[in-house]
C-alpha atoms as a printed R data frame, in Angstrom:
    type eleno elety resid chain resno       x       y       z
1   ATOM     1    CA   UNK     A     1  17.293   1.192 -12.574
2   ATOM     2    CA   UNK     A     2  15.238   1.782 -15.546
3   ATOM     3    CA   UNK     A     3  13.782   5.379 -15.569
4   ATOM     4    CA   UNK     A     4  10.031   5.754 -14.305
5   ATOM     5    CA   UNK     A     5  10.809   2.440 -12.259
6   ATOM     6    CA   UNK     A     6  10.568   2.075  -8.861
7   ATOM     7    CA   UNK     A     7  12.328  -0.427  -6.671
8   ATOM     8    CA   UNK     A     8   9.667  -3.104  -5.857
9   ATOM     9    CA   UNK     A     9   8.900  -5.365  -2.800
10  ATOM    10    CA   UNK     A    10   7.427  -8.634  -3.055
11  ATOM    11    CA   UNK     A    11   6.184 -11.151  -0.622
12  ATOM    12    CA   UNK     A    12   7.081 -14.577  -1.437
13  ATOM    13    CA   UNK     A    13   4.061 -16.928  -0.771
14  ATOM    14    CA   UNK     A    14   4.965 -19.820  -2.332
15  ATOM    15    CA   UNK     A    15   4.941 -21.889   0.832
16  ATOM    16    CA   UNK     A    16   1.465 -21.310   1.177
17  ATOM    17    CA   UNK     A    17   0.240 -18.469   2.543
18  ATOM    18    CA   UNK     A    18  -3.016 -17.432   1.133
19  ATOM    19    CA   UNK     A    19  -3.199 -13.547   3.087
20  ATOM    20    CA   UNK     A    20  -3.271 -10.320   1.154
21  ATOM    21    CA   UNK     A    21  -0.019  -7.825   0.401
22  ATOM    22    CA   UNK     A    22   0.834  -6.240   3.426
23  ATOM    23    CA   UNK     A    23   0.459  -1.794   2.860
24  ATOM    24    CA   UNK     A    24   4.271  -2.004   2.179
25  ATOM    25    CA   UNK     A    25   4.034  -5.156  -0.372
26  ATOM    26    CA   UNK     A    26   3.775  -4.571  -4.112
27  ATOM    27    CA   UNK     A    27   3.001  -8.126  -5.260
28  ATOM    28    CA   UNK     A    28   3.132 -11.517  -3.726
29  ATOM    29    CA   UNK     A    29   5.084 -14.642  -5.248
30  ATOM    30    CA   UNK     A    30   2.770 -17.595  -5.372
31  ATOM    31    CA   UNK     A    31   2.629 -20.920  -6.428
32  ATOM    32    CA   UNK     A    32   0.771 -22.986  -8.620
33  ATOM    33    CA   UNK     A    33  -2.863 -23.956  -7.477
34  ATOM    34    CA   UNK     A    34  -3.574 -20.778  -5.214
35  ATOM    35    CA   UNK     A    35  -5.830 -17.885  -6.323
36  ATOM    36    CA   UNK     A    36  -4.319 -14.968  -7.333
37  ATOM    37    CA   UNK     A    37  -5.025 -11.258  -6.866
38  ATOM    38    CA   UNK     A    38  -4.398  -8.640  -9.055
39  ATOM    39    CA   UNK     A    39  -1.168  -8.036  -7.617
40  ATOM    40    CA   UNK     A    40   0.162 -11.637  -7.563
41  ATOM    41    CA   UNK     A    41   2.977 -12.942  -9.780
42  ATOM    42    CA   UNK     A    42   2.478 -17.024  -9.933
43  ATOM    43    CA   UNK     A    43   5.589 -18.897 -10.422
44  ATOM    44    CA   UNK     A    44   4.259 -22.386 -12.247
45  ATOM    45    CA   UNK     A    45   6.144 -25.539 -14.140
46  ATOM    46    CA   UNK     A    46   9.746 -24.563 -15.679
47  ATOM    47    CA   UNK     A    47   9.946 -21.596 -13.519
48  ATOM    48    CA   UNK     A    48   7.243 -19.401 -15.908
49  ATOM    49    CA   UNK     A    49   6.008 -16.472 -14.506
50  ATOM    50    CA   UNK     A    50   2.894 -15.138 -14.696
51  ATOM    51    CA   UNK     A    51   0.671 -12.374 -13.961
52  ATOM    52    CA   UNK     A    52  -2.769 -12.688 -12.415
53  ATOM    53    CA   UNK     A    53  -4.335 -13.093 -16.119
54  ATOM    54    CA   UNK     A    54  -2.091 -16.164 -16.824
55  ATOM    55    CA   UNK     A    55  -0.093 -13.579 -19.151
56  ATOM    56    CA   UNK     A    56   3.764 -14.859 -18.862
57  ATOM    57    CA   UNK     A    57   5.908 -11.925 -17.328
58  ATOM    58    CA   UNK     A    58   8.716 -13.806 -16.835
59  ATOM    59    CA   UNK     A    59  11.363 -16.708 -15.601
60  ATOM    60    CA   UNK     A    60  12.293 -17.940 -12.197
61  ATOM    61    CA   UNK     A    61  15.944 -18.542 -12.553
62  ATOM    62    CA   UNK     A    62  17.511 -21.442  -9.869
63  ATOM    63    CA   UNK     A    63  20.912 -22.710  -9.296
64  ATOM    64    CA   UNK     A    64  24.152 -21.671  -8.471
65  ATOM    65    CA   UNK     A    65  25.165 -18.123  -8.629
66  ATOM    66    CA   UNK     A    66  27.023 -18.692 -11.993
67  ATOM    67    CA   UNK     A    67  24.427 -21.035 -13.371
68  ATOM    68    CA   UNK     A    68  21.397 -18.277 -12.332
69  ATOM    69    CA   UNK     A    69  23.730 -15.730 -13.968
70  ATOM    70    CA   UNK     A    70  24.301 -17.241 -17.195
71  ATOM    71    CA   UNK     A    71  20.354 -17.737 -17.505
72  ATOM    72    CA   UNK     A    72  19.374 -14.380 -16.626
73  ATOM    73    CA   UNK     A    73  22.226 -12.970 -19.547
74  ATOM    74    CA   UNK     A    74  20.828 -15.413 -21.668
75  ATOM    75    CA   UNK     A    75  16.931 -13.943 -20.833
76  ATOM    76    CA   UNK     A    76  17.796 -10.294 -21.367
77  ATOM    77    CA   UNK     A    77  15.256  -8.763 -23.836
78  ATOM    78    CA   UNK     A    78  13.095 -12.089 -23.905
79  ATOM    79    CA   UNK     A    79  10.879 -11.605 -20.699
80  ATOM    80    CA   UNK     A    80   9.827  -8.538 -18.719
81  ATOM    81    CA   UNK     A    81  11.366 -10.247 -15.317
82  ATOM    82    CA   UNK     A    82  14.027 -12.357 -14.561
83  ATOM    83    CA   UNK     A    83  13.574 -13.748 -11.032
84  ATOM    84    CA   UNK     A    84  17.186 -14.771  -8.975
85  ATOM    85    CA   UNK     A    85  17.110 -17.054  -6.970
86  ATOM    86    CA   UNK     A    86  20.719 -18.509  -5.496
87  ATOM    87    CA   UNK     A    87  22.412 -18.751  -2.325
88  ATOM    88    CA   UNK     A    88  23.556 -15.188  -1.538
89  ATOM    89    CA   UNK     A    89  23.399 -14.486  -4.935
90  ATOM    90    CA   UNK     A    90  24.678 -10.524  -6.107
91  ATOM    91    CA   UNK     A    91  23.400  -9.451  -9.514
92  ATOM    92    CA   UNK     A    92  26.748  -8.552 -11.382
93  ATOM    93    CA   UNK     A    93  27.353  -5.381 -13.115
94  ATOM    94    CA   UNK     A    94  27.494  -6.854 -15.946
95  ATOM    95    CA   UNK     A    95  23.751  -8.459 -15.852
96  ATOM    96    CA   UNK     A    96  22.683  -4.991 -14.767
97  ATOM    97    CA   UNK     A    97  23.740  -3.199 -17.281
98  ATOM    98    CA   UNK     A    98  22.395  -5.738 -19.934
99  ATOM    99    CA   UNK     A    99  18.676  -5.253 -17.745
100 ATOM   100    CA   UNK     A   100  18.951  -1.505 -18.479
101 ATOM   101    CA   UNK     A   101  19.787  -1.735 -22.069
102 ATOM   102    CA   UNK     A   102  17.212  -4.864 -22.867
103 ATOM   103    CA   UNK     A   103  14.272  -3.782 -20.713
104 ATOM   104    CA   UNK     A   104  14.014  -6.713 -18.574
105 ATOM   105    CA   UNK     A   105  13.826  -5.887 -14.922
106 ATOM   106    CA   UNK     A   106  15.823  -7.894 -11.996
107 ATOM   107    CA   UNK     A   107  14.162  -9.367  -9.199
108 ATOM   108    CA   UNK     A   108  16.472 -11.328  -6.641
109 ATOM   109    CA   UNK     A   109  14.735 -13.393  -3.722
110 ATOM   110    CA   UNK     A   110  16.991 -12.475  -0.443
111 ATOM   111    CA   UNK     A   111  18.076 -15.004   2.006
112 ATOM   112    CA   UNK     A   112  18.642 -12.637   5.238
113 ATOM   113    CA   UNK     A   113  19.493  -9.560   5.807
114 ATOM   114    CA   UNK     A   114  23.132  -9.954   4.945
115 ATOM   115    CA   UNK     A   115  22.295 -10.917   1.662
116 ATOM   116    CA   UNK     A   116  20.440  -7.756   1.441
117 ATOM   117    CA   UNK     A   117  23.049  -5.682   2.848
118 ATOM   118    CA   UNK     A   118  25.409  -7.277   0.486
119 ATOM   119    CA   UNK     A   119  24.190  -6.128  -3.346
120 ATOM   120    CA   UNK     A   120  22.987  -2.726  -1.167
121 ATOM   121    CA   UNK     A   121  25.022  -0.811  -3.567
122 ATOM   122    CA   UNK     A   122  23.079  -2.329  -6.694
123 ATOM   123    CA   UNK     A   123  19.601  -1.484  -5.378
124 ATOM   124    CA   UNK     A   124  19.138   1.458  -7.462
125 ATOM   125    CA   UNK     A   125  19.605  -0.622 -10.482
126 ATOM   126    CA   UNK     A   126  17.426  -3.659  -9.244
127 ATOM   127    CA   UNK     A   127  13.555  -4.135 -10.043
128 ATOM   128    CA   UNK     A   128  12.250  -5.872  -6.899
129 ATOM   129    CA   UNK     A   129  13.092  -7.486  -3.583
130 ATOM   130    CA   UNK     A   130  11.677 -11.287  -2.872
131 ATOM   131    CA   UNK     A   131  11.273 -11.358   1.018
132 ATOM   132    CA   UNK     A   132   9.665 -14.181   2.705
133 ATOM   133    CA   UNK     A   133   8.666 -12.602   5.820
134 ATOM   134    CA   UNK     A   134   7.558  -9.697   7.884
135 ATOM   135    CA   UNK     A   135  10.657  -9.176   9.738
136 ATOM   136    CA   UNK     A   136  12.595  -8.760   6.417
137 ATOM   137    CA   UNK     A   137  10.020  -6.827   4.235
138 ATOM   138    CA   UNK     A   138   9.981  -4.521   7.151
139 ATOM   139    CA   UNK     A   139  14.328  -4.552   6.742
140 ATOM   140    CA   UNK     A   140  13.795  -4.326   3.258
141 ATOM   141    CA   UNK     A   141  11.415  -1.083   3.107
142 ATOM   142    CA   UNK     A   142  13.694   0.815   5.189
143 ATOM   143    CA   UNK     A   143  16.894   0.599   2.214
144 ATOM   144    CA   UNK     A   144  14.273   1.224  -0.237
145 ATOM   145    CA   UNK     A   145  12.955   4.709   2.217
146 ATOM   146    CA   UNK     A   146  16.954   5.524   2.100
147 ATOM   147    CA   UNK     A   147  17.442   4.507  -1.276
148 ATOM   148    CA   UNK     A   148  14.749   7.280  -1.626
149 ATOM   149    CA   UNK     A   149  16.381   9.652   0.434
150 ATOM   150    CA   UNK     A   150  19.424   9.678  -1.978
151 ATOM   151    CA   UNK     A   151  17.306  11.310  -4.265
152 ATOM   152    CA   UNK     A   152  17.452   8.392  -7.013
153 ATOM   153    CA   UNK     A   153  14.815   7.846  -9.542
154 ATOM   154    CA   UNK     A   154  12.853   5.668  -7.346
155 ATOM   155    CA   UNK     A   155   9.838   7.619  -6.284
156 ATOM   156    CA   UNK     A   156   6.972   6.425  -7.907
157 ATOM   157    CA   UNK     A   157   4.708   3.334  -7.156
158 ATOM   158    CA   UNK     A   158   2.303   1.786  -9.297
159 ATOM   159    CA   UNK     A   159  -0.542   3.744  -8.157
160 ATOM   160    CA   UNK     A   160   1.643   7.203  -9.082
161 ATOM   161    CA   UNK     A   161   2.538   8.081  -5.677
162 ATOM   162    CA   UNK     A   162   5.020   6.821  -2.710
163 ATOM   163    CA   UNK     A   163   5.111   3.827  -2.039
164 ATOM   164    CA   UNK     A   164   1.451   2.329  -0.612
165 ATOM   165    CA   UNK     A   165   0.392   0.353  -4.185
166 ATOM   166    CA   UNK     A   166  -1.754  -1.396  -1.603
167 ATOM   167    CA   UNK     A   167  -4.288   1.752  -2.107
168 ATOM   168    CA   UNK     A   168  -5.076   0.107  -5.782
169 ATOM   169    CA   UNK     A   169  -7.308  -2.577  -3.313
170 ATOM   170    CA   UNK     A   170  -9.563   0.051  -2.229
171 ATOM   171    CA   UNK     A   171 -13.107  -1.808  -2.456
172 ATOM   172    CA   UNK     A   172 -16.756  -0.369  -1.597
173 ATOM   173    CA   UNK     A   173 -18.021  -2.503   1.194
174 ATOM   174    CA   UNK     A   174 -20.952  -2.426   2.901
175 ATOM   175    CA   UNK     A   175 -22.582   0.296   5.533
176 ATOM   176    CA   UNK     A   176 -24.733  -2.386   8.030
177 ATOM   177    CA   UNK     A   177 -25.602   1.194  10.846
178 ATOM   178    CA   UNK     A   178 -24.853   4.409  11.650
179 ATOM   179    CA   UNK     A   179 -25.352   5.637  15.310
180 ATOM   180    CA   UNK     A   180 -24.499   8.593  17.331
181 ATOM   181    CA   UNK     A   181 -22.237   7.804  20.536
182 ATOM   182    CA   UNK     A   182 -23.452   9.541  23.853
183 ATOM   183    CA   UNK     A   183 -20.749  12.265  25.231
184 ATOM   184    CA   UNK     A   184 -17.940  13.908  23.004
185 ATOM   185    CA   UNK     A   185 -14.574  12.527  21.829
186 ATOM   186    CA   UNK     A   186 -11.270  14.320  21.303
187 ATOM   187    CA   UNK     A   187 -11.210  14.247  17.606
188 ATOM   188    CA   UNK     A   188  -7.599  15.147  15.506
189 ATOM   189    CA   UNK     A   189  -7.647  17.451  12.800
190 ATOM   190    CA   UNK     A   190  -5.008  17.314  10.388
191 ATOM   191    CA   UNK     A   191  -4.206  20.028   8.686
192 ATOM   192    CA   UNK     A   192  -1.356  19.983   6.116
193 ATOM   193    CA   UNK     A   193   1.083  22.152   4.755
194 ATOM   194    CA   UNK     A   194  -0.091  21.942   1.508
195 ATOM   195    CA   UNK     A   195  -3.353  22.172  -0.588
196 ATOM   196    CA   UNK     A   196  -5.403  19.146  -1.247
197 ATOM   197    CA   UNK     A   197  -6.828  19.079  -4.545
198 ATOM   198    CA   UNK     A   198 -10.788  17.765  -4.650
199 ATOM   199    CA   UNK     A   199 -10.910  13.958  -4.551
200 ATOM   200    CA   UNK     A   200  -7.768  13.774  -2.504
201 ATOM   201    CA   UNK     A   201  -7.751  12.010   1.291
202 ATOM   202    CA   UNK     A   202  -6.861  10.201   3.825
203 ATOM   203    CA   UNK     A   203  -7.125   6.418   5.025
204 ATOM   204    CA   UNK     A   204  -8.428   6.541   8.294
205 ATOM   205    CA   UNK     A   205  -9.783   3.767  10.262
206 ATOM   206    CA   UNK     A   206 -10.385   2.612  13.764
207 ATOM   207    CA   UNK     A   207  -8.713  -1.155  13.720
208 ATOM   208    CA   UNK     A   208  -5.882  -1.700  10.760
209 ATOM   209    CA   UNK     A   209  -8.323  -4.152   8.729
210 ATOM   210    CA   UNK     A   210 -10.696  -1.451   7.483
211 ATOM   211    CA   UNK     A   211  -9.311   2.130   6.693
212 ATOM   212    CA   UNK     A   212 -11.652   4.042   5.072
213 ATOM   213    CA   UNK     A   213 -10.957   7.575   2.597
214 ATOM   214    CA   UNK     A   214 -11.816  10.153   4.090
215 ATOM   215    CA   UNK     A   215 -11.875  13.490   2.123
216 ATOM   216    CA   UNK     A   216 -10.597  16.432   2.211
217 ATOM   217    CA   UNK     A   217 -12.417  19.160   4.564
218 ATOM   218    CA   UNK     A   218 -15.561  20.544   2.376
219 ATOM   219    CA   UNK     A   219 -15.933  23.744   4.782
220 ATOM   220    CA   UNK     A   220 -13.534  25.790   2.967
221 ATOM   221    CA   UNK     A   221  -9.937  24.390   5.020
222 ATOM   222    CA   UNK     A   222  -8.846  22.558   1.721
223 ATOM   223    CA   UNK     A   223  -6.123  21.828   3.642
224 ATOM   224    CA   UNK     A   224  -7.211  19.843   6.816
225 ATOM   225    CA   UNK     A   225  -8.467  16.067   6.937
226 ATOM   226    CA   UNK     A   226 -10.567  15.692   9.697
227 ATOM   227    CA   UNK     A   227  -9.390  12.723  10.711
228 ATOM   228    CA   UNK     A   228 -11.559  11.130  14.014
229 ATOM   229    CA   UNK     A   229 -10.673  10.263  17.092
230 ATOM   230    CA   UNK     A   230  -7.497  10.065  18.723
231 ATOM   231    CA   UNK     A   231  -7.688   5.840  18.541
232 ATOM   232    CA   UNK     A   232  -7.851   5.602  15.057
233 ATOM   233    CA   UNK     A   233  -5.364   5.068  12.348
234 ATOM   234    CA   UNK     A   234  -3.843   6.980   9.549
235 ATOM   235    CA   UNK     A   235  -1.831   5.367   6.841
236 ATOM   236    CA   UNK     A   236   1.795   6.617   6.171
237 ATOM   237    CA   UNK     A   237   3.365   6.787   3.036
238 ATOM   238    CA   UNK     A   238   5.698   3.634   3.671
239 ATOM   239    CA   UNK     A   239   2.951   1.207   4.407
240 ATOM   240    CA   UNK     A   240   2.436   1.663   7.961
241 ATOM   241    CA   UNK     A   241   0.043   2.649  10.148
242 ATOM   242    CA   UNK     A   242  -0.337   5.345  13.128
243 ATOM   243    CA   UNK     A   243  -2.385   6.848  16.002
244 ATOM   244    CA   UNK     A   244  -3.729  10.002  14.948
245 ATOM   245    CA   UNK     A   245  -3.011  10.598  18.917
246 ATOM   246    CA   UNK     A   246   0.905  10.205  17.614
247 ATOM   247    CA   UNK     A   247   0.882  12.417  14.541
248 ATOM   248    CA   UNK     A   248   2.935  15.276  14.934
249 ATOM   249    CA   UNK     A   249   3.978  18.346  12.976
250 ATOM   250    CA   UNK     A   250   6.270  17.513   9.974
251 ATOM   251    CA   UNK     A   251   4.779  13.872   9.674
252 ATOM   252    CA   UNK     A   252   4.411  12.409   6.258
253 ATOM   253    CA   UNK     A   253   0.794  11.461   5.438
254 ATOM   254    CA   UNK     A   254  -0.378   9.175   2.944
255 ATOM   255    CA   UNK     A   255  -3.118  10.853   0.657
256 ATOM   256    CA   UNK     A   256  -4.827   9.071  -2.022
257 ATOM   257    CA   UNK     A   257  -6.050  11.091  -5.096
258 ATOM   258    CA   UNK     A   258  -9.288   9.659  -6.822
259 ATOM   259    CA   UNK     A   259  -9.644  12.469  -9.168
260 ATOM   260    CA   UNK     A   260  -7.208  11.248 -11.698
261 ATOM   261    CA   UNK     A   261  -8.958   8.797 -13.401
262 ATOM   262    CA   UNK     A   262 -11.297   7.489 -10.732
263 ATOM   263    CA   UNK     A   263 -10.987   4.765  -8.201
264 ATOM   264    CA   UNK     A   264  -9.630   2.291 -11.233
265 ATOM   265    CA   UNK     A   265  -6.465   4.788 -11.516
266 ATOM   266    CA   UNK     A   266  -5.549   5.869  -8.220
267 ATOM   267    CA   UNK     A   267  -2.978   8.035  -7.243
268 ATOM   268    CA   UNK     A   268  -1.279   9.046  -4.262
269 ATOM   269    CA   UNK     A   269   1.307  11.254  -2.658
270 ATOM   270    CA   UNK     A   270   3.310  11.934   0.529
271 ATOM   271    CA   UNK     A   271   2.210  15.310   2.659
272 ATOM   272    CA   UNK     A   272   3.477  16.998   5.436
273 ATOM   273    CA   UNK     A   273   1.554  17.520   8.922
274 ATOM   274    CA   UNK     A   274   1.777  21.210   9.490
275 ATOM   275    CA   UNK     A   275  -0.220  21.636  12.611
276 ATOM   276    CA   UNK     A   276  -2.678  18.782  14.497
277 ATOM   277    CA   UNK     A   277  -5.430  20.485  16.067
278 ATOM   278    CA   UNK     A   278  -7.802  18.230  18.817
279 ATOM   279    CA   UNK     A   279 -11.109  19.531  19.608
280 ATOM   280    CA   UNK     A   280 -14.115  18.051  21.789
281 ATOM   281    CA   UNK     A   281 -16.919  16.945  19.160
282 ATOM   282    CA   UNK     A   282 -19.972  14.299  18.915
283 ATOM   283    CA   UNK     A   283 -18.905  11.198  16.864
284 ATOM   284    CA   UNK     A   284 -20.922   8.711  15.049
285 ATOM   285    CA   UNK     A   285 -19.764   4.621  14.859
286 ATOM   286    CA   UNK     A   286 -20.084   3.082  11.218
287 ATOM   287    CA   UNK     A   287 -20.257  -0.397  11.572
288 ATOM   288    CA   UNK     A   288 -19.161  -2.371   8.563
289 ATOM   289    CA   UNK     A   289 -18.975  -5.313   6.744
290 ATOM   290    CA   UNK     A   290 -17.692  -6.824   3.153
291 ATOM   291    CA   UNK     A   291 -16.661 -10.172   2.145
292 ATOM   292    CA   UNK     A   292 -18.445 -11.583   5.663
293 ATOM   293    CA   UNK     A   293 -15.994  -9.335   8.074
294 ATOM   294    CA   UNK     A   294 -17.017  -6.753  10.290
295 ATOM   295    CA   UNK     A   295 -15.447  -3.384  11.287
296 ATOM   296    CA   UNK     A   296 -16.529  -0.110  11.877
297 ATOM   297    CA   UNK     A   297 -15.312   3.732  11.640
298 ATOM   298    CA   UNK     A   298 -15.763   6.545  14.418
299 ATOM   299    CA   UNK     A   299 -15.933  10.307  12.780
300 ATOM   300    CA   UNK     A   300 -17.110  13.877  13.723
301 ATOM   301    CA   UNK     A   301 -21.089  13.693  12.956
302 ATOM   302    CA   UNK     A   302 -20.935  17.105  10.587
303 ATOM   303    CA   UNK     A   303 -21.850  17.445   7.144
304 ATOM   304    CA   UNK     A   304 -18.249  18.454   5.848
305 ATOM   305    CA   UNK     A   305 -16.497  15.061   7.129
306 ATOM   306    CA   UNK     A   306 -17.228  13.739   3.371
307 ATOM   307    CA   UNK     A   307 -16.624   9.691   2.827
308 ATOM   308    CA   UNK     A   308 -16.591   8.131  -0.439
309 ATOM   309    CA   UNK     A   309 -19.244   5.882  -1.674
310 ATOM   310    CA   UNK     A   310 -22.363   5.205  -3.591
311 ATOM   311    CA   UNK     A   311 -26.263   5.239  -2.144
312 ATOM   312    CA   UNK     A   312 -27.678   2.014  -1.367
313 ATOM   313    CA   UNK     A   313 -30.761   3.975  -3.950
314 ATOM   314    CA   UNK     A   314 -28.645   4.225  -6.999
315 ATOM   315    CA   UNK     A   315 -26.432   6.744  -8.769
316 ATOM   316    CA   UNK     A   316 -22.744   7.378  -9.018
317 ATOM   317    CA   UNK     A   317 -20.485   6.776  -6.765
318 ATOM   318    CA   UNK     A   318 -18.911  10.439  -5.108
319 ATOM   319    CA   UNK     A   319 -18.348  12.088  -1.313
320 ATOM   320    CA   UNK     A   320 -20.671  11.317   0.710
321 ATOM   321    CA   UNK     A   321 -21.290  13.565   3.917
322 ATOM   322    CA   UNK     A   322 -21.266  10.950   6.739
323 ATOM   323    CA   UNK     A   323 -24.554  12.560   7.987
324 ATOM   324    CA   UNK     A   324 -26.518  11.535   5.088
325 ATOM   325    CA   UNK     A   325 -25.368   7.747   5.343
326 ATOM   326    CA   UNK     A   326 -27.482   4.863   6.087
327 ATOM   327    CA   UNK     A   327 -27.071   1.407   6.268
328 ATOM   328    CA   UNK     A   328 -26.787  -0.609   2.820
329 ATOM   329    CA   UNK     A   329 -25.183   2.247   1.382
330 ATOM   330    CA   UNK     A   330 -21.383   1.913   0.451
331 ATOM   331    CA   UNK     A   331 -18.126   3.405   1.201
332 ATOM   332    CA   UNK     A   332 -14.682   3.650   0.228
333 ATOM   333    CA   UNK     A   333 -12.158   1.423   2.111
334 ATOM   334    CA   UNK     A   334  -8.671  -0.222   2.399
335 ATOM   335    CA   UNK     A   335 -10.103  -3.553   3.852
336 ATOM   336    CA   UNK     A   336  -7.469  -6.410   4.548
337 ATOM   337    CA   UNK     A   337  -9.043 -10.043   5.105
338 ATOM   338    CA   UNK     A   338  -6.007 -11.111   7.401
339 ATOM   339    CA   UNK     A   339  -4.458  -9.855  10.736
340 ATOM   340    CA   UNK     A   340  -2.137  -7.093  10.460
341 ATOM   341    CA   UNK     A   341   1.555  -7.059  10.296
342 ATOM   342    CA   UNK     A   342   2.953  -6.330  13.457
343 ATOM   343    CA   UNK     A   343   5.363  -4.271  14.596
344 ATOM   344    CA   UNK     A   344   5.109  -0.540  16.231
345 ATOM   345    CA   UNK     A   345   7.976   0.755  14.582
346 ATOM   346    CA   UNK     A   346   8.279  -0.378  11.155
347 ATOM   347    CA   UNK     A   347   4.902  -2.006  10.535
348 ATOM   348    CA   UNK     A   348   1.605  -1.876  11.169
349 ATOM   349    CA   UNK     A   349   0.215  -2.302  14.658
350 ATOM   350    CA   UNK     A   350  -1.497  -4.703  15.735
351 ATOM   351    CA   UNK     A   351  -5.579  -4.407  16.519
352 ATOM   352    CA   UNK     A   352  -7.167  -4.174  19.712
């Protein structure tokens, strides 16, 4: 694999599904005539391949094994992606090598998870997996978490952290209420074993379509993300999903650093839970809505549970103590348009 690469997953769309990138998806594969995002890769007329801008990226190769070969050999250096796509098809050595020295970065589309078990030993030379569904993606992000685990170049997404790209779609959306909830909840604190640096947090949320950032603690535990109740969710660094009531000591969490560059240049990293700590405390609802969808966001009602957003009476966007938020103002959220992916174990779950 080219250095400063990372192995990529891509969900191929082309039959006509119109949903977003699931947390562990880097792109989608779509065809002509559907709306991209700024993710999407379109494949069009003579297998081009384009980005999102209509700037071509590369060439869908189709055939037999030899005949996709041959055109991929013949490609090297021309395009930034070749894109294999053959019955059980294994890249050769011989094509990888040539992607390493030319540039141009292999993407295969698998057929099942045979095929994918079959070029395993290849994947840390490979630029992306082409999965078609959830069951697969999900088989797929586990050899790319081991691949990891092998210690090979591949740790960096395109957002500069491990492996949720997905956190580049954080949009502002819409506060519609805030209200205090009669009696106490058991709310999770998470504190971690490391630091946080200011602008880093969580993505917390109470269903899996809206998870909101969530700074770090502002009362001096630069450490801890208070995360809410014991219902809600907390993103992982593979793209899933998980009751805070769950977390446990030595889990990875997902945080997301907006301090490199603002929310147009996201980062993110993988830290460990060092202790969860759940305390009785008054919570507020959020109720919230973007792109006509509603969802809404239970937290501790304190001043240092800090969202991020922007005052529905102007000036620049920054953390936002939930106490001083009122509706039209806006905050800081992952916010998916379709249903989760579901699975408990190696996906998200599903909402209830």
């Amino acid at each position: 694999m080219t250095d400063g690469h990372k192995l990529e997953l891509w969900l191929d769309c082309r039959s006509g599904s119109d949903g977003p990138a699931p947390l562990a998806c880097d792109r989608r594969v779509l065809g002509t005539g559907t709306l991209p995002g700024r993710r999407d890769v379109i494949v069009g007329a003579g297998g081009k391949v384009t980005d999102c801008d209509g700037r071509g990226i590369g060439v869908l190769c189709e055939g037999s094994p030899g005949e996709v070969h041959k055109q991929a050999i013949d490609l090297m250096g021309q395009v930034e992606w070749v894109i294999l796509q053959a019955d059980l098809l294994v890249p050769s050595d011989a094509l990888l090598v040539a992607s390493t020295r030319h540039g141009t970065r292999v993407a295969v589309v698998v057929i099942n998870e045979q095929h994918l078990l079959d070029f395993e030993p290849a994947l840390a030379r490979m630029g992306a997996l082409i999965v078609g569904d959830d069951e697969m993606l999900n088989k797929a992000m586990v050899h790319r978490m081991a691949l990891t685990k092998s210690e090979s170049p591949m740790l960096n997404t395109v957002c500069g952290g491990i492996f949720l790209p997905a956190a580049e779609e954080l949009k502002l959306c819409m506060v519609e209420s805030v209200e205090l909830i009669h009696g106490e909840a058991d709310r999770v604190n998470l504190d971690m074993i490391s630091m946080l640096q200011p602008g880093e947090g969580a993505l917390v949320g109470s269903t899996a379509k809206a998870l909101c950032f969530i700074h770090a603690d502002a009362a001096g535990h630069g450490f801890r993300i208070n995360a809410g109740p014991v219902h809600a969710y907390v993103a992982l660094p593979d793209g899933r999903i998980k009751y805070l009531s769950d977390v446990e000591a030595g889990d990875q969490i997902l945080m997301v650093d907006l301090g490199r560059g603002g929310v147009g240049s996201l980062a993110s990293r993988s830290v460990a839970v060092g202790r969860c700590q759940v305390d009785r405390c008054q919570v507020a609802r959020i109720r919230l809505f973007l792109e006509g969808e509603h969802s809404q966001l239970f937290l501790e009602w304190t001043d240092a549970v800090r969202v991020h957003g922007r005052k529905a009476d102007g000036g620049p966007s920054g953390a936002v103590p939930i106490t001083q938020l009122k509706g039209g103002d806006e905050i800081l959220v992952h916010w998916s348009t379709s249903s989760p992916r579901v699975n408990h174990v190696q996906s998200m779950p599903s909402e209830k």
